[in-house]
ROFI-455266 format. One line per field, with one value per residue (C-alpha): chain; x, y, z. Coordinates in steps of 0.1 Angstrom, whole numbers, always signed. Layout:
<recs>
chain <- (A:...)
X <- (X:...)
Y <- (Y:...)
Z <- (Z:...)
</recs>
This chain:
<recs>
chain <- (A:A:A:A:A:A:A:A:A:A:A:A:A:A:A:A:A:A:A:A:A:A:A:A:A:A:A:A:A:A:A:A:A:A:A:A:A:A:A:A:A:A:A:A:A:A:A:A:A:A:A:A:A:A:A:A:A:A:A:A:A:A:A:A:A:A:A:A:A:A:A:A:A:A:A:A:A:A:A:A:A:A:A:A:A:A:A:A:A:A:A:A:A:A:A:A:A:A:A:A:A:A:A:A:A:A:A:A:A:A:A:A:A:A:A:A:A:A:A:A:A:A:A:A:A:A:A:A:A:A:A:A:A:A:A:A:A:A:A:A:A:A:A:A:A:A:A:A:A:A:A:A:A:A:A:A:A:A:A:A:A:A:A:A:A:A:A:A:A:A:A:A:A:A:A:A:A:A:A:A:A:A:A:A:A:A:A:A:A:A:A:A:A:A:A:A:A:A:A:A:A:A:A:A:A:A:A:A:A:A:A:A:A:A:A:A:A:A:A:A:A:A:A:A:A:A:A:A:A:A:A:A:A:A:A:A:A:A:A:A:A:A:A:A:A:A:A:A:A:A:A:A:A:A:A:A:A:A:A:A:A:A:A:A:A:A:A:A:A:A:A:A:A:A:A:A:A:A:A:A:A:A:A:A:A:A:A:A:A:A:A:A:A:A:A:A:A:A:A:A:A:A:A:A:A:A:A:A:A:A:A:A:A:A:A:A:A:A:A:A:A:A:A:A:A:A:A:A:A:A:A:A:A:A:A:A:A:A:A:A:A:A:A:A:A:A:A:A:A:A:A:A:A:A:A:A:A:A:A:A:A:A:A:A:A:A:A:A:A:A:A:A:A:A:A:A:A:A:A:A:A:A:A:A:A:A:A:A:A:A:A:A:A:A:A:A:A:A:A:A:A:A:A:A:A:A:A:A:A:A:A:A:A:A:A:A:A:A:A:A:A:A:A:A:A:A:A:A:A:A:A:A:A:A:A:A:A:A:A:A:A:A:A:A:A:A:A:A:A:A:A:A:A:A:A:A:A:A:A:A:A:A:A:A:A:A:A:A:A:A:A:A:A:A:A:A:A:A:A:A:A:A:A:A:A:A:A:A:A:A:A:A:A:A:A:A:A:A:A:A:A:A:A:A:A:A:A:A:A:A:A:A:A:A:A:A:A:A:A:A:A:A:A:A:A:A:A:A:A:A:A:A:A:A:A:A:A:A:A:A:A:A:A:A:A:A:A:A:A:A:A:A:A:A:A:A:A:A:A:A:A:A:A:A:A:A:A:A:A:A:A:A:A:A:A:A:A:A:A:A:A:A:A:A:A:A:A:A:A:A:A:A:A:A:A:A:A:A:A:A:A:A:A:A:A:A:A:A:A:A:A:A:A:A:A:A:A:A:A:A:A:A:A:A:A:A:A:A:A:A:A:A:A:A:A:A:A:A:A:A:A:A:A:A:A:A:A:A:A:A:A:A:A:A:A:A:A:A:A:A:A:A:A:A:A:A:A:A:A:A:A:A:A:A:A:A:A:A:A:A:A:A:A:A:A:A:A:A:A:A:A:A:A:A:A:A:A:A:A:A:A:A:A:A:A:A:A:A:A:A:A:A:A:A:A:A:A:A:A:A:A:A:A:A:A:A:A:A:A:A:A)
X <- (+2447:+2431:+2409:+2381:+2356:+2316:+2316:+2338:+2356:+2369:+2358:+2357:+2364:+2390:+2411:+2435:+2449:+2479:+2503:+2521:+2549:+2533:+2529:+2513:+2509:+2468:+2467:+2463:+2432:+2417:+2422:+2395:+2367:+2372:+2391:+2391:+2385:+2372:+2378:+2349:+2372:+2350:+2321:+2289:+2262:+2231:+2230:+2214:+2247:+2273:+2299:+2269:+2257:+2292:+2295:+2258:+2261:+2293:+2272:+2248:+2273:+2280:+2313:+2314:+2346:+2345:+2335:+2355:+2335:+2364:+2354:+2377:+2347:+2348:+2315:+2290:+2282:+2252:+2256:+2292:+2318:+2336:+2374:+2396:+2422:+2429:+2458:+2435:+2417:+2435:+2451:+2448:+2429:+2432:+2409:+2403:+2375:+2386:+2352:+2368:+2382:+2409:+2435:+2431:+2438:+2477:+2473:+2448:+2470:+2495:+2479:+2465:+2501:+2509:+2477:+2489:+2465:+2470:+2446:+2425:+2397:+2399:+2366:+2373:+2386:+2414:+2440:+2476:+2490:+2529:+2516:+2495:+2525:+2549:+2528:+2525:+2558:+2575:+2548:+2532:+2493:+2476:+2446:+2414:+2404:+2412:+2378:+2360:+2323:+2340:+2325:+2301:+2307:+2276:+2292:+2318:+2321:+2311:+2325:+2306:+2280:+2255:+2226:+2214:+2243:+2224:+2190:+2200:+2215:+2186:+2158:+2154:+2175:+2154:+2170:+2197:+2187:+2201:+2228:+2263:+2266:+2273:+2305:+2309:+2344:+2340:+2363:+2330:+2314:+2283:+2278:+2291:+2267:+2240:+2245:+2240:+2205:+2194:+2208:+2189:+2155:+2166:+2165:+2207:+2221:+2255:+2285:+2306:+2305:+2339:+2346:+2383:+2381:+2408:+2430:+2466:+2474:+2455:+2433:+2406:+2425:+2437:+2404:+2392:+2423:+2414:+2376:+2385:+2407:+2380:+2362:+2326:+2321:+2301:+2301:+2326:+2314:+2331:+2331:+2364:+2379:+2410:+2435:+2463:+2483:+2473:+2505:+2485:+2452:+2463:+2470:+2442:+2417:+2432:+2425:+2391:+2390:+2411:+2386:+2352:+2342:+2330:+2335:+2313:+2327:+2313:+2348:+2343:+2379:+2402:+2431:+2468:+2470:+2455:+2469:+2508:+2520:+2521:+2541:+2525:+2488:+2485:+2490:+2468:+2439:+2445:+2416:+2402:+2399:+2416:+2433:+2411:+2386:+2417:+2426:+2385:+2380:+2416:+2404:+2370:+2354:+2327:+2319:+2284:+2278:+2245:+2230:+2204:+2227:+2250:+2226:+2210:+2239:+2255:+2220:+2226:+2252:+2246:+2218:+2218:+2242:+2271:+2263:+2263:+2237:+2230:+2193:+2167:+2134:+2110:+2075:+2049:+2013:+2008:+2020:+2027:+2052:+2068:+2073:+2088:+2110:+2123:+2129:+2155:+2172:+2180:+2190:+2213:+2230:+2211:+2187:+2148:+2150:+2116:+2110:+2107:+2075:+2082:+2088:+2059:+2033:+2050:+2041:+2005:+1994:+1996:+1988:+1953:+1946:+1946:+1983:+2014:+2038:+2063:+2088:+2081:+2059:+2024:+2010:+1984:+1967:+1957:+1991:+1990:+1956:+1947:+1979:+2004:+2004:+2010:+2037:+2055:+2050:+2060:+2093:+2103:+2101:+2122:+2149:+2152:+2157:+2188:+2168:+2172:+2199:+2176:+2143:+2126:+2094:+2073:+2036:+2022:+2031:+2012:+1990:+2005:+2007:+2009:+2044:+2034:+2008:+2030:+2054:+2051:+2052:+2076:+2108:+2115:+2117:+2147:+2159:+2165:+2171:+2204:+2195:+2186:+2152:+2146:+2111:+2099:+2066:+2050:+2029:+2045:+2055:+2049:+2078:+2064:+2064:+2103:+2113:+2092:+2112:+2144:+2136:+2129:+2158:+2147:+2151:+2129:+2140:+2123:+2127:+2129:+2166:+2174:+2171:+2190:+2218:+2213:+2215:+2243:+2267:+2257:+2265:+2298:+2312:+2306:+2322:+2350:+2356:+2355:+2384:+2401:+2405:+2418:+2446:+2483:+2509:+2530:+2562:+2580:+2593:+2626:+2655:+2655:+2672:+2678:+2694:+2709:+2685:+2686:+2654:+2629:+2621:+2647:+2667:+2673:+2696:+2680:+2640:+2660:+2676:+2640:+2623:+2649:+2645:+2609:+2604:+2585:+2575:+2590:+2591:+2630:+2645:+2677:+2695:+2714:+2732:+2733:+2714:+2738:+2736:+2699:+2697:+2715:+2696:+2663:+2673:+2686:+2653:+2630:+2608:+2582:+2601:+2591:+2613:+2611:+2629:+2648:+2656:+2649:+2635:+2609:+2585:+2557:+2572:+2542:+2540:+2577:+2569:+2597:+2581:+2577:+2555:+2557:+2587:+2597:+2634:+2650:+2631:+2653:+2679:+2654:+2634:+2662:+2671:+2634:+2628:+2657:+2654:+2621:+2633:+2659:+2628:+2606:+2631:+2665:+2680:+2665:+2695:+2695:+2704:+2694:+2669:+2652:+2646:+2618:+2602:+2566:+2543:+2510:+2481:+2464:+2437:+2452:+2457:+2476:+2494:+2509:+2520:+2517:+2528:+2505:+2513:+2489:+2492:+2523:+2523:+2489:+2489:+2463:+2449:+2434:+2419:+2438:+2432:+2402:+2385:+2417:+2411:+2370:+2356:+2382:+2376:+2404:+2408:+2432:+2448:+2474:+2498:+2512:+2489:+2482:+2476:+2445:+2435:+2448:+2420:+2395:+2410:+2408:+2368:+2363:+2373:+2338:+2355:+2362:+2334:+2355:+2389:+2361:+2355:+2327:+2315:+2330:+2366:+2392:+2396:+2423:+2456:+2437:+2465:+2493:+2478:+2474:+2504:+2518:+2499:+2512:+2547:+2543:+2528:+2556:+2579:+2559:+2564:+2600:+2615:+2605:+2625:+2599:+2569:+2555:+2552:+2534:+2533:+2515:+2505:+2501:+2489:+2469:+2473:+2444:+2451:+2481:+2499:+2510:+2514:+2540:+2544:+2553:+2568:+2576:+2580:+2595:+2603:+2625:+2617:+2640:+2661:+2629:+2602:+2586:+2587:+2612:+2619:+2584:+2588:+2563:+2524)
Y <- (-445:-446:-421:-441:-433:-447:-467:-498:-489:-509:-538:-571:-573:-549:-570:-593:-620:-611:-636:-636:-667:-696:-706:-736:-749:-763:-757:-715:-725:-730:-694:-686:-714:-713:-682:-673:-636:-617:-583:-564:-530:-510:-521:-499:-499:-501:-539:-531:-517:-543:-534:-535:-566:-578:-572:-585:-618:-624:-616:-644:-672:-698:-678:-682:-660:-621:-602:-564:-538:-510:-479:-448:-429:-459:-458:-484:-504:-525:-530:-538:-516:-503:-499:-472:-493:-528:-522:-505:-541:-554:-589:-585:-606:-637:-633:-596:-591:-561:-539:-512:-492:-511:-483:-486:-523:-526:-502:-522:-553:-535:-527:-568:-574:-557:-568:-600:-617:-650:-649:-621:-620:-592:-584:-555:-545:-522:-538:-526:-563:-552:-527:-557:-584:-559:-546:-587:-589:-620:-621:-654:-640:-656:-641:-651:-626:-598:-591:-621:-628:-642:-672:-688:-716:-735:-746:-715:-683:-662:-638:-623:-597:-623:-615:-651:-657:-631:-649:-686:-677:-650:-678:-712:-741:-772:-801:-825:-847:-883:-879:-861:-822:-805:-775:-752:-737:-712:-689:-666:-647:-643:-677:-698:-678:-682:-719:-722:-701:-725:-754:-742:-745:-775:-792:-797:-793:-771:-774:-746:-718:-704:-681:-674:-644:-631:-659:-633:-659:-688:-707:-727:-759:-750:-745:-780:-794:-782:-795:-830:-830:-811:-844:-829:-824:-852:-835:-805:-784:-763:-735:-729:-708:-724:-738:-713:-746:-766:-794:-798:-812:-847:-846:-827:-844:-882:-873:-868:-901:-920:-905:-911:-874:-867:-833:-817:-796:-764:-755:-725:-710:-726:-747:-733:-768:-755:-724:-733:-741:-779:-801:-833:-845:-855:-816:-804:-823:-811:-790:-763:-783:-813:-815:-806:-832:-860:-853:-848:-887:-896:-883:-889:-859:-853:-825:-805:-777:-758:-751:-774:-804:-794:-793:-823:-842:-831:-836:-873:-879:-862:-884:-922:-949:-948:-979:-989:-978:-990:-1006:-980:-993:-962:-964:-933:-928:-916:-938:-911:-894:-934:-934:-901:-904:-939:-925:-897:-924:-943:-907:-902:-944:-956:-991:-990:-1029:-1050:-1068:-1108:-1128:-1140:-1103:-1088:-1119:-1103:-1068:-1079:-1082:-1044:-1031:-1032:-1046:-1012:-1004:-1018:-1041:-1040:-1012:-984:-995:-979:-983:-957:-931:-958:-968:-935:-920:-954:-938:-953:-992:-1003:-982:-991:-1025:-1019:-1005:-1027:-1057:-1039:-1030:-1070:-1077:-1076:-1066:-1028:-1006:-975:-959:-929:-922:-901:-889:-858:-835:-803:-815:-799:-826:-857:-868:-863:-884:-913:-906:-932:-960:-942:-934:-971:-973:-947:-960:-994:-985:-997:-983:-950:-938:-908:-882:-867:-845:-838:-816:-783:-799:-780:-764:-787:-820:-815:-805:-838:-858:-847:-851:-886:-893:-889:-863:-845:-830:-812:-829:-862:-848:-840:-877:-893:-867:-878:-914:-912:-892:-918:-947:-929:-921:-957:-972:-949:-960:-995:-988:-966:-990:-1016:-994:-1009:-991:-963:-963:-929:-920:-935:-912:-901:-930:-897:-863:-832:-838:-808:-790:-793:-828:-855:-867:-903:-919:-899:-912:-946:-945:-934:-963:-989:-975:-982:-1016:-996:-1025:-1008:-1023:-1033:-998:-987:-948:-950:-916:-928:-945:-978:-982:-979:-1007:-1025:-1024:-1026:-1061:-1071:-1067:-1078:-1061:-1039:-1013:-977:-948:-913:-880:-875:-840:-826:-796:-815:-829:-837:-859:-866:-826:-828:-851:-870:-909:-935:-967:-998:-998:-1027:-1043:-1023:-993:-983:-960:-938:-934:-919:-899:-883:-881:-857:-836:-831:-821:-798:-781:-781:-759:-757:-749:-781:-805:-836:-868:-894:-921:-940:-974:-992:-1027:-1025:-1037:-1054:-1031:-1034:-1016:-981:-962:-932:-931:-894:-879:-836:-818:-798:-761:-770:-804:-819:-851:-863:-892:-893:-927:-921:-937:-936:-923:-904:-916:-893:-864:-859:-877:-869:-901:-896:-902:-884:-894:-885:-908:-935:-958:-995:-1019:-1025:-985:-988:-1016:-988:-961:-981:-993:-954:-948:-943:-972:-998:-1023:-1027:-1036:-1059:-1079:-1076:-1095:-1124:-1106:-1112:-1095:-1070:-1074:-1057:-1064:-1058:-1026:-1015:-1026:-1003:-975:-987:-981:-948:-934:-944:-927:-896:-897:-901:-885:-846:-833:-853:-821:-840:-877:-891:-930:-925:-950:-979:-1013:-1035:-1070:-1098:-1114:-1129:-1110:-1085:-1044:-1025:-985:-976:-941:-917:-879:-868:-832:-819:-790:-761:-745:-722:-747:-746:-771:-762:-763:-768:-773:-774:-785)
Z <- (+2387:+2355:+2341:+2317:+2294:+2300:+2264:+2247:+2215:+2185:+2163:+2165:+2127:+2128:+2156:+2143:+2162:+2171:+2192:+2226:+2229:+2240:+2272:+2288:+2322:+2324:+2364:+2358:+2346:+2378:+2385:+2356:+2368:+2403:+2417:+2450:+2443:+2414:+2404:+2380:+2362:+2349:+2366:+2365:+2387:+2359:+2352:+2321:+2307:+2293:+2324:+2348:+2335:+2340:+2376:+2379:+2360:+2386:+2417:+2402:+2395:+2417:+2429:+2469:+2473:+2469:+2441:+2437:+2416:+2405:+2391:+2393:+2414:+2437:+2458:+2461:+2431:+2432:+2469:+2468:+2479:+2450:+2446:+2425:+2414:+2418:+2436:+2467:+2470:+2505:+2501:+2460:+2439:+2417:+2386:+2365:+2348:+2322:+2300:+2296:+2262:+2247:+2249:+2286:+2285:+2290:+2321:+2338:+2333:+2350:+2381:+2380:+2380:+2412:+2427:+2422:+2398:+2381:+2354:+2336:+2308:+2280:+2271:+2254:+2218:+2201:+2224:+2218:+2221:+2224:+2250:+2265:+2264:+2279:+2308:+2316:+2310:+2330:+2355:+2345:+2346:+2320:+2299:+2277:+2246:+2239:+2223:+2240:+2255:+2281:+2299:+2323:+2346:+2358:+2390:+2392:+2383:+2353:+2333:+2309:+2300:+2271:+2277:+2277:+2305:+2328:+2319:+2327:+2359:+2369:+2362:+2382:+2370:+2359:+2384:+2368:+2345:+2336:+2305:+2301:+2306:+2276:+2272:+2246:+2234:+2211:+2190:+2184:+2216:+2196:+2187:+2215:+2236:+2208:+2212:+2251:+2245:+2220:+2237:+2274:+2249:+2234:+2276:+2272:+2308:+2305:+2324:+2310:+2280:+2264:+2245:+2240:+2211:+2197:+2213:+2222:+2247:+2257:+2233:+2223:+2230:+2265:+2277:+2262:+2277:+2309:+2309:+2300:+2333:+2350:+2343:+2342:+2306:+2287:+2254:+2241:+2215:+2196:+2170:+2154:+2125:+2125:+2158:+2171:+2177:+2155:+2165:+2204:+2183:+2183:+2223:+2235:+2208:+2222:+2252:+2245:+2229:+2257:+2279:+2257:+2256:+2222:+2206:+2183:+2158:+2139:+2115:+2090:+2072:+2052:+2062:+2046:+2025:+1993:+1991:+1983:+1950:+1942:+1921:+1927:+1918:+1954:+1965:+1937:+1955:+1987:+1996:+2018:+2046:+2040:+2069:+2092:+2083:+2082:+2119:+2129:+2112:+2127:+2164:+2161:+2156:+2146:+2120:+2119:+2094:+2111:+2148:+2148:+2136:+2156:+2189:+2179:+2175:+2211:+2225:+2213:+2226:+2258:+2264:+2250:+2250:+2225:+2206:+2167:+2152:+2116:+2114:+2130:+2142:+2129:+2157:+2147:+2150:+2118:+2087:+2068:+2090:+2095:+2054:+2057:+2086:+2072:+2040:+2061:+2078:+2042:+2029:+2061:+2053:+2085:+2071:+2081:+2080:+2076:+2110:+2109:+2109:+2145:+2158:+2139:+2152:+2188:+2182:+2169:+2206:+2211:+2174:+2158:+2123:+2109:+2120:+2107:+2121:+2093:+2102:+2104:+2128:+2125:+2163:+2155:+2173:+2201:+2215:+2231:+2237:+2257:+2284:+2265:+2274:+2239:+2226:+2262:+2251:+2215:+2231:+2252:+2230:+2206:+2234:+2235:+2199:+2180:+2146:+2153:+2171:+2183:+2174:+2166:+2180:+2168:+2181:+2186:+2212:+2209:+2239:+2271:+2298:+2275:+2282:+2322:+2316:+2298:+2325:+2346:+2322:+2302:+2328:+2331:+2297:+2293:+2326:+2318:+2275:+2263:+2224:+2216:+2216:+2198:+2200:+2174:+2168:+2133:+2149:+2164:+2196:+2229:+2252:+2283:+2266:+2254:+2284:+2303:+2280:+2294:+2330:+2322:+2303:+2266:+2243:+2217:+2183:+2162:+2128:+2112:+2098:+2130:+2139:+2114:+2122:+2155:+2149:+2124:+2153:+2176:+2151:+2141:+2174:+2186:+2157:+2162:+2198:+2189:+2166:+2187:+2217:+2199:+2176:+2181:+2202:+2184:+2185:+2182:+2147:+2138:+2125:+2087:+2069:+2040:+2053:+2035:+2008:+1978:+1978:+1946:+1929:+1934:+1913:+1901:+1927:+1959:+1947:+1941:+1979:+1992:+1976:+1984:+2023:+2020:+2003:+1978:+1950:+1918:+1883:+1872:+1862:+1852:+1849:+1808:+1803:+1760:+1735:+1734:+1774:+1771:+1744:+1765:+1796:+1777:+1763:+1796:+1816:+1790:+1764:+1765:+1783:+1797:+1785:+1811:+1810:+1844:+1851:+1884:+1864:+1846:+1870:+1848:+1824:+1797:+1793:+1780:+1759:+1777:+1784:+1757:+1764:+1750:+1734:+1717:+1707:+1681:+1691:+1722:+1705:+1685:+1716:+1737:+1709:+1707:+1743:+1748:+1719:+1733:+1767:+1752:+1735:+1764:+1788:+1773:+1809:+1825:+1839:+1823:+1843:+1818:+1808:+1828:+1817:+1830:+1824:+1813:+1840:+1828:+1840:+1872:+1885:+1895:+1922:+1932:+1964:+1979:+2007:+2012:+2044:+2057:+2074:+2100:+2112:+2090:+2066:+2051:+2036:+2000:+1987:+1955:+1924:+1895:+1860:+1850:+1886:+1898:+1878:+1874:+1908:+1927:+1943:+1971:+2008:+2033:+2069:+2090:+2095:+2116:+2097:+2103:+2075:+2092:+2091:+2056:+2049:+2062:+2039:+2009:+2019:+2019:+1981:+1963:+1935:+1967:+1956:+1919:+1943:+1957:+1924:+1901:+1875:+1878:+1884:+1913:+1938:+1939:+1966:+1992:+2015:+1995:+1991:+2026:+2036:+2009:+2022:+2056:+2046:+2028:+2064:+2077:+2055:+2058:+2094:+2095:+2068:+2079:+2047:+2026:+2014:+1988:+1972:+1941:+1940:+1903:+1891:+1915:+1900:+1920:+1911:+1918:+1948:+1957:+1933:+1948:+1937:+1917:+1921:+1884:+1888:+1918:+1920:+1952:+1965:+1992:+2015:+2016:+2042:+2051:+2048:+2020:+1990:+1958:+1924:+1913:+1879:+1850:+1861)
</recs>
């Protein structure tokens, strides 16, 4: 038996996350939302202390099976019999609930262990986590935290001492209403628990709140994992700092999108991409969070940077149909708050478009004189004081047309009992809606009018940004589904077509071999080890002709002084000799392979094409514009791959200099398809050739169409033996 002290120690800030070999198997996960016995260690018998509230939150949680107070003086502990050690509870117990000091911790586990439980949550701190991974030792029992909030299951149990936890379940639930229950998965006790408070106020109906901590065994990603199957989730929320395993994203992440779950994503930390050194231009640009947001766009995610966006945009989704959204219908009783909430949506990319003349003569029946018709519609102060008729009408001939995509409403609702009284006209509306229709207030809206939206099936928010952010996530996720159900079969990776590569840059005949592998369109080049050979093989391919250093130990060629452009017959043989008396100078010890002779391509427009391997989640593929757009707007785009030419297209659309590869002013259009099927191939080559850590494609001409693109020079490097890119050169 174990003797404990009456108060938690440690810090949350001071415990790092230490990590137990993984182990996965999602059916132990069962044992945490529906157990058939829990046991409260540590519990206390004041419910206003954090153990106490512990044991009292589980006596209030929709747990039918037994709950086990244990406390070393055993006794009664509010009204339960209490136990002195988990091993004295007859027939054991499936699911520990642990609050007490941290040092205690690997003790506790122990007795669990004999007592035969499967699964265990850690609230506590200052764990000893070799102490804790050998008192599980080989027994299988699974565990959330250390230093966690623990959870709450709305239909199950609860584990957790939140204050907000012990509120929701102490008060009356508000009956069901129509939508998708939201979850929450949360690294961060405090704020996943912060989030269902705000979320309860904001009229969002909950399935389930996680909070996984300090993540020594299981992780955010099981416990999403295990909610999709559970099949009761709508919306998954999440607030992340980075992912334990970050290689399960893709799975758990398509599942979500096989089974149209959206997941909401609050990301704060910085991704391991940026912080390696980097030889090419293409890892130079790789961000904080590059990655991340290249798998969140790949998956579908959707990324929110505050609380209210984020609860606005799970409340969206939770409620209305996932359908495009690009031209808003904007319906107010004040024209003022119209102009301004219009003005949002155009901010947010979302078009407020100008109604036709047949539509607008439709509308006049229920609009006076003094309103507008236009969009945004201006039904004035009538539509609703007269109970609502009008704007009903106003609605529901908008549902019908196919000039606007979904609506935001806004009228005051600081009366109590005005949505009650539009009630009844109003719940067919959101009954029978197949678009969006979003509440607003520019008044302080009242507690009882948001939540009488809900019930009926509509939501308030509180701000005309909130909207758009709404509307946008809406728009975004529906696009993405669109493009997600019709994406071609993968076929698994083929096997490297290049092995026993030598780490650092490659040389000549290795980035030769990788682009003859590839199809890679390249310019006419050839390798001349002396001045005569490279005279020779200038005149043979035609001048102007590109002269470049090749030394694996020069990398960035220009630096050296080591290319020569444009050079003409006659001029061959006092090129070579300058470009290698210049790399001499540059770094006497570099290796010198050669010259590369090149023929001079005619410019195109230019683009940059790379590959970098992320620590996180592997190869990411970088489309870029080239030149200055390159260097000072960083006008780039990232994606994982495989990637279609068809996802290429998408890529390419998404460069901020897309509409010049469009044609302007009377020019041609660039080889648009040429260019993603370049792209196309580079993916692929990321994918399959694992010893691949960085590519440069730099620069890429695009020719008009028809005519094709040419990459004009390539820097490849090779991984080493432990992983991590070589031979880096000069920047």
């Amino acid at each position: 038996m174990i003797d404990w002290v009456t108060h938690l120690s440690g810090s949350a800030a001071a415990e790092s996350r230490a990590q137990l070999p993984f182990r996965w198997e999602n059916t132990v996960l069962d044992s945490f939302f529906t157990p058939q016995s829990i046991a409260v260690v540590g519990a206390a018998d004041d419910p206003s202390k954090m153990r106490g509230k512990l044991l009292k939150i589980a006596l209030n949680s929709g747990h039918k099976g037994p709950i086990y107070p244990v406390h070393p003086k055993g006794g009664i502990i509010q009204g339960k019999q209490g136990y002195t050690s988990l091993t004295e509870i007859p027939g054991g117990v499936e699911l520990v609930l642990i609050a007490t000091p941290g040092a205690t911790v690997p003790g506790v586990i122990r007795e669990a262990v004999a007592a035969g439980a499967k699964a265990a949550v850690i609230l506590s701190s200052g764990v000893d986590m070799v102490e804790l991974a050998d008192a599980i030792g080989d027994s299988g029992l699974r565990y959330m935290g250390p230093n966690c909030e623990g959870y709450v299951s709305l239909d199950g149990a609860a584990a957790t001492f939140a204050a907000v936890a012990d509120t929701a379940l102490s008060e009356e639930r508000p009956a069901l209403r129509p939508g998708r229950k939201v979850s929450i998965v949360s690294q961060s006790g405090g704020l996943g628990f912060a989030l269902f408070g705000r979320g309860i106020k904001e009229n969002l109906d909950f399935h389930a709140i996680v909070t996984t901590g300090n993540e020594g065994d299981l992780e955010s990603l099981d416990f999403v994992d295990h909610l999709l199957d559970e099949g009761e989730s709508g919306v998954i929320v999440m607030f992340i700092e980075g992912l334990k395993t970050p290689a399960r994203f893709a799975e758990v992440a398509g599942k979500a999108a096989d089974k149209g779950v959206p997941i909401v994503i609050m990301k704060v930390g910085r991704s391991e991409a940026g912080q390696r050194a980097a030889v090419s231009h293409t890892a130079h640009l790789t961000g904080a969070d590059t990655a991340y947001d290249a798998m969140f766009e790949r998956y579908g995610v959707i990324r929110v940077f505050d609380q209210e966006q984020m609860l606005s945009v799970a409340a969206a989704l939770a409620r209305f149909p996932h359908v495009p959204v690009k031209k808003v219908g904007v319906i107010s009783t004040s024209g003022g708050a119209g102009a301004w909430a219009a003005d949002l949506c155009g901010t947010a990319g979302l078009d407020v478009p100008v109604l036709s003349a047949p539509l607008q003569k439709d509308l006049s029946e229920w609009i006076p004189d003094f309103g507008s018709t236009a969009n945004p519609v201006d039904v004035t102060a009538n539509a609703v004081e007269s109970g609502g008729g009008p704007l009903v009408s106003v609605l529901e001939r908008l549902q019908q047309s196919e000039e606007v995509d979904a609506f935001i409403v806004n009228i005051g609702l600081h009366s109590p009992g005005r949505i009650q009284k539009l009630g009844e006209r109003l719940g067919p509306v959101f009954a029978n809606a197949t678009k969006p229709i979003l509440f607003t207030s520019h008044i302080l809206p009242s507690d009882e009018n948001m939540a009488a939206l809900a019930s009926l099936g509509g939501q308030g928010f509180h701000s005309y940004t909130a909207c758009a952010s709404a509307l946008d996530a809406i728009g975004r996720y529906a696009a993405f589904q669109s493009k997600w159900k019709a994406r071609p079969p993968v076929a698994p990776a083929d096997a490297p077509k290049l092995r026993d590569l030598k780490p650092g840059v490659l040389d000549e005949a290795d980035t030769r071999a990788l682009i003859d592998a590839y199809a890679i369109p390249v310019p006419p080049t050839a390798l001349a080890s002396d001045r005569d050979s490279a005279a020779r093989d200038a005149a043979a391919m035609g001048f102007p002709v590109v002269l470049k250093i090749q030394s694996p130990d020069i990398s960035h060629k220009t630096e050296a002084g080591g290319v020569k452009l444009g050079v003409g017959a006659g001029e061959v043989e006092a090129a070579f000799d300058e470009i290698i008396a210049n790399a001499k100078a540059y770094d006497p010890a570099a290796r010198i392979e050669g010259v590369l002779i090149q023929k001079m391509m005619p410019k195109g427009h230019e683009l940059v094409i790379g590959v970098i391997r992320d620590a996180d989640f592997g190869p990411l593929v970088m489309l870029g514009s080239g030149g200055i757009y390159l260097e000072v707007l960083k006008d780039v785009v990232f994606a994982p791959p495989p990637i279609s030419p068809e996802e290429a297209k998408q890529l390419i659309l998404g460069l901020k200099t897309a509409p010049i590869l469009a044609g302007v002013r009377g020019q041609k259009p660039a080889d648009i398809d040429a260019l993603a099927a370049l792209v196309s191939r580079v993916a692929e080559l990321a994918r399959t050739e694992t010893g691949i850590e960085q590519i440069d494609f730099n620069p890429v001409f695009v020719y008009p169409e028809g005519e094709g693109v040419v990459a004009v020079d390539a820097l490849a490097v090779a991984v080493d033996p432990n992983g991590m890119a070589a031979g880096h050169g000069h920047h």
